[in-house]
MARGUTI-998583 format. One record per residue: x, z, y of N, C-alpha, C, O in turn; residue number from 1. Coordinates in pm, whole numbers, plus 50000, padded with zeros to 5 digits. Example, Ala and Ser with C-alpha at 12.3 -4.5 7.8 and 13.67 -1.06 7.14 Angstrom:
% MARGUTI-998583
{n.X:51319; n.Z:50780; n.Y:49431; ca.X:51230; ca.Z:50780; ca.Y:49550; c.X:51320; c.Z:50780; c.Y:49670; o.X:51424; o.Z:50846; o.Y:49668; k:1} .
{n.X:51285; n.Z:50708; n.Y:49775; ca.X:51367; ca.Z:50714; ca.Y:49894; c.X:51290; c.Z:50787; c.Y:50003; o.X:51341; o.Z:50804; o.Y:50114; k:2} .
END
This chain:
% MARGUTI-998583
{n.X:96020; n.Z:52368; n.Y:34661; ca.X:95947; ca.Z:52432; ca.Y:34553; c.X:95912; c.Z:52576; c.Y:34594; o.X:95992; o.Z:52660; o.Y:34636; k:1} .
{n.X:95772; n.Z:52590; n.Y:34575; ca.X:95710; ca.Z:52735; ca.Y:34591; c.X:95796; c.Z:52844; c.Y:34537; o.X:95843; o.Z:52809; o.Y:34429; k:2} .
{n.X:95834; n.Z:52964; n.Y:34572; ca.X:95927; ca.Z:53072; ca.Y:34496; c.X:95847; c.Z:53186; c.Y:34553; o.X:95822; o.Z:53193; o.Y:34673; k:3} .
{n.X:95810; n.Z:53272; n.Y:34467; ca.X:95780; ca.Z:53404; ca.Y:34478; c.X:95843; c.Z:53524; c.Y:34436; o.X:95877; o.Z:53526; o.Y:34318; k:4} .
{n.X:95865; n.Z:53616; n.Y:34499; ca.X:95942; ca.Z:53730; ca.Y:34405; c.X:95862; c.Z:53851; c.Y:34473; o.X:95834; o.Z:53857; o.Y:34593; k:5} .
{n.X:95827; n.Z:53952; n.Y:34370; ca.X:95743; ca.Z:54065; ca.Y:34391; c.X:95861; c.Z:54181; c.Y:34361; o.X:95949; o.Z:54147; o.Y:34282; k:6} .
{n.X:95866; n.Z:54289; n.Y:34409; ca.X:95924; ca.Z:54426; ca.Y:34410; c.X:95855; c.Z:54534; c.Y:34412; o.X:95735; o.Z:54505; o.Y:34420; k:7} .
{n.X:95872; n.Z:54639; n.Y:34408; ca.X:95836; ca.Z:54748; ca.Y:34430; c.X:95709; c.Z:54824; c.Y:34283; o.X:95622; o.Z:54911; o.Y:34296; k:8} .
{n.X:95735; n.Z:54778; n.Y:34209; ca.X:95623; ca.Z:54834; ca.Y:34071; c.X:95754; c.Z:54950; c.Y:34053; o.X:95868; o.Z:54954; o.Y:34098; k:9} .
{n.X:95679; n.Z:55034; n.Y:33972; ca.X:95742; ca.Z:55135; ca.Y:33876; c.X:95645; c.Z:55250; c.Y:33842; o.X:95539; o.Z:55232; o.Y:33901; k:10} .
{n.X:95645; n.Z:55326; n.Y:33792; ca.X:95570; ca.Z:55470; ca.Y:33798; c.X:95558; c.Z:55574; c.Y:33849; o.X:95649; o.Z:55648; o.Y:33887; k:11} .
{n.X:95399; n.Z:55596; n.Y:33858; ca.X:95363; ca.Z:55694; ca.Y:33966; c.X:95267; c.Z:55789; c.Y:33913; o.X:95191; o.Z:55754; o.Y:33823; k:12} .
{n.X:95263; n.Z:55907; n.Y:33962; ca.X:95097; ca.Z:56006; ca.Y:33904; c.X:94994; c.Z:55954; c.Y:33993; o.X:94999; o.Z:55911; o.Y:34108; k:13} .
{n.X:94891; n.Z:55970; n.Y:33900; ca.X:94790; ca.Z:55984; ca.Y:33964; c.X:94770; c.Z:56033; c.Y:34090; o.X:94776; o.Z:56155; o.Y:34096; k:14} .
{n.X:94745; n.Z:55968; n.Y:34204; ca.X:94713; ca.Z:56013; ca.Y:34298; c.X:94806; c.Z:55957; c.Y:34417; o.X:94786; o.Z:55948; o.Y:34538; k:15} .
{n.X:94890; n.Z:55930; n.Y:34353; ca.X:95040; ca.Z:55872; ca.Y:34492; c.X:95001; c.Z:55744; c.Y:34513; o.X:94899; o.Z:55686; o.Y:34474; k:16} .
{n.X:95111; n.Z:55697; n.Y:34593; ca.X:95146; ca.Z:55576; ca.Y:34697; c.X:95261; c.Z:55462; c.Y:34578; o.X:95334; o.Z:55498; o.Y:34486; k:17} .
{n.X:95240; n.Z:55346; n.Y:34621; ca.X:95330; ca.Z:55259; ca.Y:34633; c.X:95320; c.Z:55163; c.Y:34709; o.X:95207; o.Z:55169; o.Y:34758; k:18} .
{n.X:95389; n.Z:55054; n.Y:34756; ca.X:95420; ca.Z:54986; ca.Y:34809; c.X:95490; c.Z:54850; c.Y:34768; o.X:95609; o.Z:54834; o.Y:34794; k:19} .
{n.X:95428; n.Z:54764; n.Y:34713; ca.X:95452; ca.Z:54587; ca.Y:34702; c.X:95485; c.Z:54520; c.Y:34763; o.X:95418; o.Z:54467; o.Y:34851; k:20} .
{n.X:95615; n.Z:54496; n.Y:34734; ca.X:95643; ca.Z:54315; ca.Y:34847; c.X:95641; c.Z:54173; c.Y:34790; o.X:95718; o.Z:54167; o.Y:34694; k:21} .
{n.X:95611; n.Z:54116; n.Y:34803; ca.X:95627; ca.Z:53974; ca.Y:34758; c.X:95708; c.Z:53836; c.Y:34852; o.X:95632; o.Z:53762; o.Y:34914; k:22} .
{n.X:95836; n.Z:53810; n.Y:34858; ca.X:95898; ca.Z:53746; ca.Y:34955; c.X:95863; c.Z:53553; c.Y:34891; o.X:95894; o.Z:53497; o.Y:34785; k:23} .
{n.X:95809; n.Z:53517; n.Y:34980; ca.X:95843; ca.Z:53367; ca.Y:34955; c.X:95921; c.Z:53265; c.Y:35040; o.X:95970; o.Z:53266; o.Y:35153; k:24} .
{n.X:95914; n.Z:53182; n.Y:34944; ca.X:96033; ca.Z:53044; ca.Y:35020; c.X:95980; c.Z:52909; c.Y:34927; o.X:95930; o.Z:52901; o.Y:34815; k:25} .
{n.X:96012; n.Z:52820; n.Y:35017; ca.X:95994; ca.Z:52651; ca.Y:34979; c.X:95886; c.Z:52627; c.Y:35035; o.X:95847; o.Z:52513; o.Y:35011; k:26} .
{n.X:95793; n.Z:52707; n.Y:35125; ca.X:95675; ca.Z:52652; ca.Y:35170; c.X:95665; c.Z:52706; c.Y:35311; o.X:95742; o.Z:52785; o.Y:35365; k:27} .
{n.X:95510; n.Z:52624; n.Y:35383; ca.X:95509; ca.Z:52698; ca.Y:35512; c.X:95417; c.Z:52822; c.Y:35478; o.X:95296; o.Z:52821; o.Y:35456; k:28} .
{n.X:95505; n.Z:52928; n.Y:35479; ca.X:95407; ca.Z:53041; ca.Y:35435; c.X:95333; c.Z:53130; c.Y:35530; o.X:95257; o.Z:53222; o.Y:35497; k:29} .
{n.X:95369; n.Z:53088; n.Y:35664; ca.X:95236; ca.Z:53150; ca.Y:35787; c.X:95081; c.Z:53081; c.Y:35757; o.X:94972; o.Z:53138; o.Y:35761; k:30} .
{n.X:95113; n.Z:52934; n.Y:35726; ca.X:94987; ca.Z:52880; ca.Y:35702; c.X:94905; c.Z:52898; c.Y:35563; o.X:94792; o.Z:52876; o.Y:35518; k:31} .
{n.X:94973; n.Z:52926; n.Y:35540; ca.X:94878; ca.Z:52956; ca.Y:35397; c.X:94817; c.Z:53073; c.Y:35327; o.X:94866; o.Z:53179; o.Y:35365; k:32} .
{n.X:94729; n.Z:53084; n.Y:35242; ca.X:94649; ca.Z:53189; ca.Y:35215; c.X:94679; c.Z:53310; c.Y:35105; o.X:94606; o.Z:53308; o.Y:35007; k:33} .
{n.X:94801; n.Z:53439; n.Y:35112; ca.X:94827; ca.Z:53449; ca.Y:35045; c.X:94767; c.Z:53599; c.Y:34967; o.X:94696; o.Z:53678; o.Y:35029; k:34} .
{n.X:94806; n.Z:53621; n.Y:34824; ca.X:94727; ca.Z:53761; ca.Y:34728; c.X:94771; c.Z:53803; c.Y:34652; o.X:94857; o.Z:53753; o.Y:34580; k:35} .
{n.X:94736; n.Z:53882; n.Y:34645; ca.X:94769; ca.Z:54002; ca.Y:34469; c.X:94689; c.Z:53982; c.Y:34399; o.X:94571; o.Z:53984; o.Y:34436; k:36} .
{n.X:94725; n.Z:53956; n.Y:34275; ca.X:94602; ca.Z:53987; ca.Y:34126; c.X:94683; c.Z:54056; c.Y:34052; o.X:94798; o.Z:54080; o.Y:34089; k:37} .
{n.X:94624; n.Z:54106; n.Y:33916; ca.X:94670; ca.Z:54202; ca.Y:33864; c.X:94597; c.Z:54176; c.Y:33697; o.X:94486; o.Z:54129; o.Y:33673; k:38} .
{n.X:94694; n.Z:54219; n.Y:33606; ca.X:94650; ca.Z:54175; ca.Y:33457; c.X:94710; c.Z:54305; c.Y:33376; o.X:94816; o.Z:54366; o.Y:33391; k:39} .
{n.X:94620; n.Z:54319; n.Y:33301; ca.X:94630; ca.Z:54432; ca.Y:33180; c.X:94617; c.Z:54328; c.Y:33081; o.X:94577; o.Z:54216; o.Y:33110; k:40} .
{n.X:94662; n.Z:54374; n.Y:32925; ca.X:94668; ca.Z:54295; ca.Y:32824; c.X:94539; c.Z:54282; c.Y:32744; o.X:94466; o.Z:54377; o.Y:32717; k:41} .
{n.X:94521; n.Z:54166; n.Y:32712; ca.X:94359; ca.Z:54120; ca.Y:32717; c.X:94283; c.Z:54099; c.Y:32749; o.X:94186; o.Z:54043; o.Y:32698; k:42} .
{n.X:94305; n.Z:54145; n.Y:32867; ca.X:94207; ca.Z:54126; ca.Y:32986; c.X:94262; c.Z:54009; c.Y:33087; o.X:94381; o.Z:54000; o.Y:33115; k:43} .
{n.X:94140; n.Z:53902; n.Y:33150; ca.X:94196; ca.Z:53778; ca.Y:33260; c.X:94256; c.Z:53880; c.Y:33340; o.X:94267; o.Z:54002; o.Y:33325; k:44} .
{n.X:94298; n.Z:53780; n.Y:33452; ca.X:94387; ca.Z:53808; ca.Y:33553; c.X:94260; c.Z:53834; c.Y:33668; o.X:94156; o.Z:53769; o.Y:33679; k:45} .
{n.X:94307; n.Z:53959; n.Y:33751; ca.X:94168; ca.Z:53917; ca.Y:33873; c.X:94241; c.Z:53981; c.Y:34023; o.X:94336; o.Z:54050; o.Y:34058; k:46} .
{n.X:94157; n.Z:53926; n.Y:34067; ca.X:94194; ca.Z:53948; ca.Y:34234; c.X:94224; c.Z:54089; c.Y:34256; o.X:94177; o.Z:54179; o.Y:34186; k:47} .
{n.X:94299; n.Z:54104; n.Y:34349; ca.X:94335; ca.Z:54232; ca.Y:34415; c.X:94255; c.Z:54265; c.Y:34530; o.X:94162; o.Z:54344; o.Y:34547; k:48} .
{n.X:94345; n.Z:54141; n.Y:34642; ca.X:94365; ca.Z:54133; ca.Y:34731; c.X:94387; c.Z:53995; c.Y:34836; o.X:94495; o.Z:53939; o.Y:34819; k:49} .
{n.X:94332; n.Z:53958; n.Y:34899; ca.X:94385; ca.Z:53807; ca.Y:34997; c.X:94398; c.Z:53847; c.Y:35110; o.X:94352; o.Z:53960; o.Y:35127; k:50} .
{n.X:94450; n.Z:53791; n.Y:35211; ca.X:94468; ca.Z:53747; ca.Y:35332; c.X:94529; c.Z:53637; c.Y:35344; o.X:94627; o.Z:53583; o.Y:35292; k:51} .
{n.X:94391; n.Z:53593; n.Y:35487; ca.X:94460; ca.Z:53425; ca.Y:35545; c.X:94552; c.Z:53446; c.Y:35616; o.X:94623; o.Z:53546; o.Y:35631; k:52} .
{n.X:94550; n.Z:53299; n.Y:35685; ca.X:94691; ca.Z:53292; ca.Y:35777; c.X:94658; c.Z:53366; c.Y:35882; o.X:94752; o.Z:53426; o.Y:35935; k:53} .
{n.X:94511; n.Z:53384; n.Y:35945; ca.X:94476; ca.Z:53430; ca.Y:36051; c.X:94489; c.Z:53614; c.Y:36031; o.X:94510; o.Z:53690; o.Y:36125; k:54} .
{n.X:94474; n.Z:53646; n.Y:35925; ca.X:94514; ca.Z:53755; ca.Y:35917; c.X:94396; c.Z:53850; c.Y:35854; o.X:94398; o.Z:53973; o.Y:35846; k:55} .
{n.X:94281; n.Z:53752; n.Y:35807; ca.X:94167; ca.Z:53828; ca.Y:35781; c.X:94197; c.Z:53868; c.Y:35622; o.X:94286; o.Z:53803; o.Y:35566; k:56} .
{n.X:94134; n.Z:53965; n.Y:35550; ca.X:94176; ca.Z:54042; ca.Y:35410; c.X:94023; c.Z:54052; c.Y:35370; o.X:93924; o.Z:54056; o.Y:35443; k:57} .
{n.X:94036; n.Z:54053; n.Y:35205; ca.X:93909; ca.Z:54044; ca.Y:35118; c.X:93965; c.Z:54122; c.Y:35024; o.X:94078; o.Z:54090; o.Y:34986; k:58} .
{n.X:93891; n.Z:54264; n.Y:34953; ca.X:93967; ca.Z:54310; ca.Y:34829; c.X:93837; c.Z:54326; c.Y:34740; o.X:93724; o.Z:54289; o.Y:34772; k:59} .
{n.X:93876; n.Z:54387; n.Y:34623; ca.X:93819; ca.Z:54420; ca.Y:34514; c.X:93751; c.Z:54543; c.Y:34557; o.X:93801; o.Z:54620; o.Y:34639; k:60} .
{n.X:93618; n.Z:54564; n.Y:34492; ca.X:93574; ca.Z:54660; ca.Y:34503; c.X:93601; c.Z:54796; c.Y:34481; o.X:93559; o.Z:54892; o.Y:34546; k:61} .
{n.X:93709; n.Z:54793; n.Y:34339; ca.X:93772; ca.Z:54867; ca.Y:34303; c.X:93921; c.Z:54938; c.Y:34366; o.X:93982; o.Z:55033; o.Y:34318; k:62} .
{n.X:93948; n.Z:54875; n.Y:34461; ca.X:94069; ca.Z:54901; ca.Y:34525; c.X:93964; c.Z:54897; c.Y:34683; o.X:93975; o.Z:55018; o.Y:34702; k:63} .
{n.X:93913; n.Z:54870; n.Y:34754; ca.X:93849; ca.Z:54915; ca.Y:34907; c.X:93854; c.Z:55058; c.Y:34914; o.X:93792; o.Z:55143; o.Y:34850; k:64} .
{n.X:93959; n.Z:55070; n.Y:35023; ca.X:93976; ca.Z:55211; ca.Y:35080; c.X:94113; c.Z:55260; c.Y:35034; o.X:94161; o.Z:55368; o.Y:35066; k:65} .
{n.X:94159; n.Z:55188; n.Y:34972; ca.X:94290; ca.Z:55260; ca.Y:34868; c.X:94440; c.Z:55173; c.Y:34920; o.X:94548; o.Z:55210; o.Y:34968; k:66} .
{n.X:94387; n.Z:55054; n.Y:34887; ca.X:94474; ca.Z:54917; ca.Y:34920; c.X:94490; c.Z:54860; c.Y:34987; o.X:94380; o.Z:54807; o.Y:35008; k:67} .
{n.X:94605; n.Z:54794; n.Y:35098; ca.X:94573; ca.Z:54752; ca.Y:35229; c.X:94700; c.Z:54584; c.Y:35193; o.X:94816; o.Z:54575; o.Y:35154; k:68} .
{n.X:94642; n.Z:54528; n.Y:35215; ca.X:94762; ca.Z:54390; ca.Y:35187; c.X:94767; c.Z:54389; c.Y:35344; o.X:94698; o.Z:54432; o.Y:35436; k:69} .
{n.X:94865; n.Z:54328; n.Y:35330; ca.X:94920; ca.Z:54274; ca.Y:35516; c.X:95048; c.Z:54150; c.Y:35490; o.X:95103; o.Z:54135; o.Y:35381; k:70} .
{n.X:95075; n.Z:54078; n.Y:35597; ca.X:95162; ca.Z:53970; ca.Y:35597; c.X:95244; c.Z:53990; c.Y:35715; o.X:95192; o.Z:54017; o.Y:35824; k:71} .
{n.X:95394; n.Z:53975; n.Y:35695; ca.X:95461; ca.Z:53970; ca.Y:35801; c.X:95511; c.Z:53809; c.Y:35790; o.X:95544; o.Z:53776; o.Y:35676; k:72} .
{n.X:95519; n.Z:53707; n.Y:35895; ca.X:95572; ca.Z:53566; ca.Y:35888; c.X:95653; c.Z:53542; c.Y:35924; o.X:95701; o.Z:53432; o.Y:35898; k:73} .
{n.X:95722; n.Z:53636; n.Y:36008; ca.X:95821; ca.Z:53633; ca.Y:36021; c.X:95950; c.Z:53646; c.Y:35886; o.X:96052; o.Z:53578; o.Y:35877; k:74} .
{n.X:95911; n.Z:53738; n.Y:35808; ca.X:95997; ca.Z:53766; ca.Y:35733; c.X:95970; c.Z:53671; c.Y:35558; o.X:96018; o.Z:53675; o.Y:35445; k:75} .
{n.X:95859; n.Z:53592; n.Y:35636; ca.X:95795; ca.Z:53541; ca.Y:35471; c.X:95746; c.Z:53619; c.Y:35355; o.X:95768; o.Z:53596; o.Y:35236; k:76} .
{n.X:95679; n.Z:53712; n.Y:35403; ca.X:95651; ca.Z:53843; ca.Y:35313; c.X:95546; c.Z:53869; c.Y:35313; o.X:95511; o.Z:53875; o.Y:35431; k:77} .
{n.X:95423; n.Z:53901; n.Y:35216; ca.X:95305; ca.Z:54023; ca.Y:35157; c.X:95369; c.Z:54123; c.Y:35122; o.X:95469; o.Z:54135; o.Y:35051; k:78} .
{n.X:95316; n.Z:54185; n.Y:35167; ca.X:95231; ca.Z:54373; ca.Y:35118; c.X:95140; c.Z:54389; c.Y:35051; o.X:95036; o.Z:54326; o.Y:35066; k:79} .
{n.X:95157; n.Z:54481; n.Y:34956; ca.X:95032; ca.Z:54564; ca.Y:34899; c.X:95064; c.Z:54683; c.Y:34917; o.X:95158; o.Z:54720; o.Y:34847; k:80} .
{n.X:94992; n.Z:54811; n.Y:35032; ca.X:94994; ca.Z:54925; ca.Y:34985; c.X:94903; c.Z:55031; c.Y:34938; o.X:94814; o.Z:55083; o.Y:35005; k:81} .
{n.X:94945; n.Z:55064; n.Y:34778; ca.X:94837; ca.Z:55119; ca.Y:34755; c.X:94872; c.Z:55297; c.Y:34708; o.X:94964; o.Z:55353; o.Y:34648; k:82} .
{n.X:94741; n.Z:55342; n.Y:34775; ca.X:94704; ca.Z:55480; ca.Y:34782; c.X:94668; c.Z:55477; c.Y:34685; o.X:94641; o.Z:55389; o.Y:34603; k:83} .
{n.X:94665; n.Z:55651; n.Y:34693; ca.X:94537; ca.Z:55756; ca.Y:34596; c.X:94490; c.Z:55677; c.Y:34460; o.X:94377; o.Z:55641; o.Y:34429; k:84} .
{n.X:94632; n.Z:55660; n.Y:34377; ca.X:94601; ca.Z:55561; ca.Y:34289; c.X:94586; c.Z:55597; c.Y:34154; o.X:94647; o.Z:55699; o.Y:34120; k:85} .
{n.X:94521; n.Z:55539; n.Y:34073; ca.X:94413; ca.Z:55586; ca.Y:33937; c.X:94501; c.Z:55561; c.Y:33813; o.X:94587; o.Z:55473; o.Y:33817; k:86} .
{n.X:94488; n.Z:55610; n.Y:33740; ca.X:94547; ca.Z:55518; ca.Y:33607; c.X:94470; c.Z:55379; c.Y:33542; o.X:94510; o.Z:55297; o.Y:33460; k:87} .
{n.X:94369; n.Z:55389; n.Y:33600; ca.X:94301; ca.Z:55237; ca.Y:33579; c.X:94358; c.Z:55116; c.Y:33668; o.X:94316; o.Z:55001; o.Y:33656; k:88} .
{n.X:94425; n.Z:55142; n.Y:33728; ca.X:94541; ca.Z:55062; ca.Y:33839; c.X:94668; c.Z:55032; c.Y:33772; o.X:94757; o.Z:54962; o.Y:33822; k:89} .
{n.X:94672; n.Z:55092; n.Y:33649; ca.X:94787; ca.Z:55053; ca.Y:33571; c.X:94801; c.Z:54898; c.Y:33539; o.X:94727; o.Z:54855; o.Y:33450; k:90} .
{n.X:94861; n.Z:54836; n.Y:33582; ca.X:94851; ca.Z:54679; ca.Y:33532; c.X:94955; c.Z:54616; c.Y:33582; o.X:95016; o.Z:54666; o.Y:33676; k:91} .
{n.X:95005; n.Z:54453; n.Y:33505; ca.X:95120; ca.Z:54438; ca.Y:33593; c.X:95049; c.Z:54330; c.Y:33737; o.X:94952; o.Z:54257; o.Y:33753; k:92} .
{n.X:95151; n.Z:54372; n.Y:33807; ca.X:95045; ca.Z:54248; ca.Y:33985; c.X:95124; c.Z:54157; c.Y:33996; o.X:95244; o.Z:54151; o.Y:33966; k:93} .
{n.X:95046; n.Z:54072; n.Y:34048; ca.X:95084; ca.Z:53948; ca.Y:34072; c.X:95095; c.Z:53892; c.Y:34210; o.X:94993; o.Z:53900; o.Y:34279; k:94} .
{n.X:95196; n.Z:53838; n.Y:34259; ca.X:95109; ca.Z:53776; ca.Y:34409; c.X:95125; c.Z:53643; c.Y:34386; o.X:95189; o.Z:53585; o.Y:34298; k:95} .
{n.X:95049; n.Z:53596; n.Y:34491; ca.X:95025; ca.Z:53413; ca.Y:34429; c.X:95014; c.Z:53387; c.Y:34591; o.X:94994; o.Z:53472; o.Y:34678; k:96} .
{n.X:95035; n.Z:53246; n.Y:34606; ca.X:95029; ca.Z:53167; ca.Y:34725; c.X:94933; c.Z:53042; c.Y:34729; o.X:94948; o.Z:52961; o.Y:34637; k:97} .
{n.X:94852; n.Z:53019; n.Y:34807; ca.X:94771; ca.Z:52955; ca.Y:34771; c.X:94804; c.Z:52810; c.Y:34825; o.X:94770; o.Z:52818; o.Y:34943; k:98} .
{n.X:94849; n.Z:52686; n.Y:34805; ca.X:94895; ca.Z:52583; ca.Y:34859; c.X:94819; c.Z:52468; c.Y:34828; o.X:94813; o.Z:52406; o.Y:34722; k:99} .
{n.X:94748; n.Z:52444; n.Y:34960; ca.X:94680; ca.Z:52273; ca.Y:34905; c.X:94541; c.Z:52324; c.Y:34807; o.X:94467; o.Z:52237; o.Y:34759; k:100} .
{n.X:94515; n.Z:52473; n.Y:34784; ca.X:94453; ca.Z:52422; ca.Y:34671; c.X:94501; c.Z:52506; c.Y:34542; o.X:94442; o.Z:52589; o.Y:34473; k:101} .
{n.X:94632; n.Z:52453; n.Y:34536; ca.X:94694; ca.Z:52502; ca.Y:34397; c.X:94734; c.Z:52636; c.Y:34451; o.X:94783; o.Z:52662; o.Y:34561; k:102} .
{n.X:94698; n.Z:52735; n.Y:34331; ca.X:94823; ca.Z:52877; ca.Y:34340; c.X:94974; c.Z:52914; c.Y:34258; o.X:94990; o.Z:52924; o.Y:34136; k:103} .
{n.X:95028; n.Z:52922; n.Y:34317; ca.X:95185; ca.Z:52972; ca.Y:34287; c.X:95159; c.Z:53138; c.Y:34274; o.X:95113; o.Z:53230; o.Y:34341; k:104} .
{n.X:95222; n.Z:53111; n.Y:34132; ca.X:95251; ca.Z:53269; ca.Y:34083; c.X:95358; c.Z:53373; c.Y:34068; o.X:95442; o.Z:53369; o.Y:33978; k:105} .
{n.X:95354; n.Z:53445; n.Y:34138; ca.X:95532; ca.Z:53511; ca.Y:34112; c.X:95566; c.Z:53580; c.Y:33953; o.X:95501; o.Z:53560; o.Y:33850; k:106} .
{n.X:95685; n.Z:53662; n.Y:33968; ca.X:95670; ca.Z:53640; ca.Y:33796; c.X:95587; c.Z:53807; c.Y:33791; o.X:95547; o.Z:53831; o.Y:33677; k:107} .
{n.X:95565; n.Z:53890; n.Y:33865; ca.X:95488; ca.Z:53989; ca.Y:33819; c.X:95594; c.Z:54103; c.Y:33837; o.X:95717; o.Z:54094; o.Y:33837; k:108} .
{n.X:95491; n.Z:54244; n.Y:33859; ca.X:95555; ca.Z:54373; ca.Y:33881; c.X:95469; c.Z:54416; c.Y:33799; o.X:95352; o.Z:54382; o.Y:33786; k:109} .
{n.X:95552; n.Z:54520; n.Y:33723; ca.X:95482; ca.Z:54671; ca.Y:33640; c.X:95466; c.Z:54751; c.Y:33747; o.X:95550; o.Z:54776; o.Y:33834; k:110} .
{n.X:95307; n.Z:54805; n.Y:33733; ca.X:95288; ca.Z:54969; ca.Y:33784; c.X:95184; c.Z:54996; c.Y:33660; o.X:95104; o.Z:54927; o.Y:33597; k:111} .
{n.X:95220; n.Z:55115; n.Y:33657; ca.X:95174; ca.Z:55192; ca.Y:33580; c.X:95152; c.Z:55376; c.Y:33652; o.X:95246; o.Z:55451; o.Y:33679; k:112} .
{n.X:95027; n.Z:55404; n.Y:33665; ca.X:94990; ca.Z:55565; ca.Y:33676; c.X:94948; c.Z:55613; c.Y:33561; o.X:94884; o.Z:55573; o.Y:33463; k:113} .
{n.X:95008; n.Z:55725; n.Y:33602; ca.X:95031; ca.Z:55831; ca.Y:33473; c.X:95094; c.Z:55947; c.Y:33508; o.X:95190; o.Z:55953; o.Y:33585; k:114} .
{n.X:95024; n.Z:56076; n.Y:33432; ca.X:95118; ca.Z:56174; ca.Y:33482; c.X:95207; c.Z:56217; c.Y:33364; o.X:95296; o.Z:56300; o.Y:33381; k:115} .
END
């Protein structure tokens, strides 16, 4: 069974760094396609961030230049690190795994900017 666990949310000012991990297990997770999305209340859920297995990355327009996802496979792990960050970045993230098709959702990190 797919398992995700995300770390690293908490609060930041405007303008700083954090850093996201998302560790998985129950799958082959070099081969597969994995991402961040991110949800505020009321609003759908939307993409962050992807990278394939090969290592290529697609982000949001709103995060290019700020946000860098990366995968280590060795350790079964995503990254999100994000810069120079807005209070419109306040939301909780998600990373998901993409398997077969279907996505696996972890249970979610709070970040919130704010000064």
């Amino acid at each position: 069974q797919v398992q995700l666990v995300e770390s690293g949310g908490g609060l930041v000012q405007p303008g700083g760094s954090l850093r996201l991990s998302c560790a998985a297990s129950g799958s082959m997770f070099s081969i597969y396609v994995m991402g961040w999305y991110r949800q505020v209340p009321g609003k759908q859920r939307e993409l962050v961030a992807l990278i394939s297995s090969s290592g290529s990355t697609n982000y949001a327009d709103s995060v290019k230049g700020r946000f860098t996802i990366s995968r280590d496979n060795a350790k079964n792990t995503v990254y999100l690190q994000m810069n120079s960050l807005k209070p419109e970045d306040t939301a909780v993230y998600y990373c998901s795994e993409i398997v077969a098709g279907t996505p696996y959702w972890g249970q979610g990190t709070q970040v919130t900017v704010s000064s």
